[in-house]
C-alpha angles and dihedrals in degrees: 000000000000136000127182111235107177109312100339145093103234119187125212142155132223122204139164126011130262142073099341123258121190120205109205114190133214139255111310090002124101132198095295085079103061085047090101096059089037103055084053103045091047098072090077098010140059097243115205112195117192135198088207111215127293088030143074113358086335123111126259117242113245098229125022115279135214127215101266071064098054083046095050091047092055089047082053096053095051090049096054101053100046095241118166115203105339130193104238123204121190133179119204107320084018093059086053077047093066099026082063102039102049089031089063091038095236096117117044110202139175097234150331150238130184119197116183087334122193115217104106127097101227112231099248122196115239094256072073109060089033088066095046081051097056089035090059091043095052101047085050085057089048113041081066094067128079126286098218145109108329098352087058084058097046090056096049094046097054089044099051083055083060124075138033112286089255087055085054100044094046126096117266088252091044086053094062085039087054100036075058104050099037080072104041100088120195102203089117092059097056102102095044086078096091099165124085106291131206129206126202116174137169111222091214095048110134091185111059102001129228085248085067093057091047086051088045092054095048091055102039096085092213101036149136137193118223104188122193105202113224100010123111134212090315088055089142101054087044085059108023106150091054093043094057090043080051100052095036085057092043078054108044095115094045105065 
């Protein structure tokens, strides 16, 4: 199925009945990866999964997004399909989806649940900062130079050894969306999230750490932490069975 959100072709699927639920994937994923909670939760539940904008079947936007952007797209969606309180769902970027849609009231839902969000500005050590700082400097020094024969490959070798593999593997216009989001950082929005709120969270996860779910659950005033020791940002696919046992108790009184 399609439906038009803005400018764009989004894809999504619709399966079971019930109160709606929405699965809202991470960064570089699309809907296929949320098939594993879906295909449990639609036996008592209308399951909308969704390939979000820039990913799966999905168009590409034509210029680089923020997060108000991701929120509003979300809004959009709901809108559009005429869904009233929905459950939402989000892995990694879905979760900052929701975080920024509820937390600007523009999306009601029933309840929540955050896996690995995104959302939080990690704390960074000035090395950090100080390497950003030369790496800016020299790009500037050498995007004056000419883009041609060995210098061309220069240039392509020392910035392939910059950037998270996501960055690497994203779309031109994905990697300004992404330089964007990574510092827009949704603390403030926290207690806005008024309805029962559920944490999953892998400990070993290097992406968004286990410290930004316990942040997350001191600020969100109804909310619990599930943790999955030794598991890292795709905690729910490396225990899925106890993961869907966890959401369809989470979701008893909502059937």
């Amino acid at each position: 199925m399609q439906v038009k959100i803005k400018d764009w072709n989004i894809n999504y699927e619709v399966t079971g009945n019930g109160n709606p639920v929405i699965l809202l994937h991470g960064w570089l994923a699309n809907l296929e990866t949320m098939r594993p909670i879906a295909n449990s939760l639609c036996q008592n539940f209308k399951v909308y999964l969704v390939d979000i904008v820039g990913f799966g079947k999905s168009d590409l936007p034509e210029h680089p997004l923020d997060t108000n952007d991701f929120g509003d797209f979300l809004a959009e969606f709901v809108r559009k399909l005429e869904i009233q309180n929905p459950i939402l769902i989000g892995h990694s970027n879905g979760g900052r989806m929701i975080i920024n849609s509820v937390g600007r009231g523009i999306v009601k839902p029933r309840k929540i649940v955050l896996i690995d969000s995104a959302g939080i500005v990690p704390k960074r050590k000035p090395k950090y900062y100080i390497k950003v700082g030369i790496f800016k400097a020299g790009k500037a020094v050498l995007n004056k130079l000419p883009d041609v024969g060995l210098m061309k490959k220069f240039k392509e070798k020392l910035f392939s050894h910059v950037g998270s593999n996501d960055y690497k593997a994203s779309a031109p216009v994905l990697r300004e969306t992404m330089k964007r989001i990574v510092n827009e950082d949704v603390t403030e929005l926290l207690p806005n999230l008024k309805v029962p709120t559920l944490l999953i969270w892998g400990t070993n996860d290097m992406d968004t750490p286990i410290a930004d779910a316990k942040k997350m659950k001191s600020l969100i005033p109804d909310c619990g932490l599930v943790e999955y020791a030794n598991s890292g940002h795709f905690s729910y696919l490396q225990n899925i069975q106890n993961c869907n046992a966890v959401l369809n108790e989470f979701f008893k009184n909502d059937q």
